[in-house]
C-alpha positions, 0 to 999 in steps of 0.5 A, a space after each residue: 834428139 828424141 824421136 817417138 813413132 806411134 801409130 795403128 797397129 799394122 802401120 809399120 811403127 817397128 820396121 820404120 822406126 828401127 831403120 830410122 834409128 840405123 839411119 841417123 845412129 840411135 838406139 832403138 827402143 820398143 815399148 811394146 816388144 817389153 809389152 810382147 815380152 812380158 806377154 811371152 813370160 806370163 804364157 798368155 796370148 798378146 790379147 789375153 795379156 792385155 785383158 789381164 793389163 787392164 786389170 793389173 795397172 802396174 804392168 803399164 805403169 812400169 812401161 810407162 815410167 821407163 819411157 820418161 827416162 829414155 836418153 837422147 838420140 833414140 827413137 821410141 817406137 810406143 803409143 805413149 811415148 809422145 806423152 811420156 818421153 818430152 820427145 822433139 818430134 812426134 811421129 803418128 804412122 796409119 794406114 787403110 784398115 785393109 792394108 794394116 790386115 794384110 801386113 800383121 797377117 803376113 808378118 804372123 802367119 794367120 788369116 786375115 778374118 781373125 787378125 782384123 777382129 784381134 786389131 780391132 779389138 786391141 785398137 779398142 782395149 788400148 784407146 779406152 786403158 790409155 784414156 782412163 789411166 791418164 785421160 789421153 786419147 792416142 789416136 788424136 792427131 793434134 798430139 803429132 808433129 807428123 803424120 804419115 800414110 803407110 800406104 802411100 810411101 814405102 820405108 825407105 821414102 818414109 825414112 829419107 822424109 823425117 831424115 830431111 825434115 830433121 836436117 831442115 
């Protein structure tokens, strides 16, 4: 089974999706630690890096044409993965704004004034590159089989309730 996590920026994709590939012995995968990665080796800051994205397709390009040939039993965590990866559930994760903020701000040690103008920013970059690269807009939900508020549930709740919808 192929399993892809997308989801806002904040809304715990990488820390659920890498417990729940523990949880049913997947492998894990990130399209955007390759993004981060490829962010790191350039020297550019994650927002700079997405600038220079835009006007260097092939950079989301190769991303892109890896996660078609993602293998079974893995979970995907990725904004285009749903689209690319022909997964058996797809799982879009969201959160309050405010709370979103308050996460990446404590996961990356900056103010809450300027992680909420770089979410919003790269939120934007993100929807309008997907949107004119294969006319997908990512943030409608009709493209998820389940979608969850992050606020709502902690990891551990989020987990067990894709778990027993996988066995059910």
């Amino acid at each position: 089974m192929i399993i892809t996590i997308s989801g806002q920026i904040g809304a715990g994709k990488s820390v659920i999706g890498k417990e729940l590939a523990k949880k049913l012995n997947y492998k894990y995968i990130s399209a955007g630690e390759i993004f981060k990665k490829l962010a790191k080796e350039k020297k550019m800051e994650l927002t700079e890096f997405l600038k220079y994205a835009e006007k260097n397709l092939e950079i989301d390009k190769e991303i892109d044409e890896k996660q078609k040939q993602i293998e079974q039993n893995c979970v995907l965590d990725s904004r285009m993965g749903f689209y690319f990866a022909n997964p058996e559930l797809k799982i879009w994760l969201k959160a309050p704004l405010k709370v979103r903020v308050k996460r990446v701000a404590k996961r990356d040690n900056l103010n809450l004034k300027d992680v909420e103008k770089k979410i919003r920013e790269r939120e934007k970059e993100e929807r309008e590159r997907y949107k004119r690269l294969y006319s997908v807009d990512i943030y409608k939900l009709e493209n998820y089989d389940l979608i969850i508020d992050t606020e709502k549930f902690n990891v551990e709740q989020i987990v067990k309730m894709v778990c027993c919808l996988i066995k059910n």
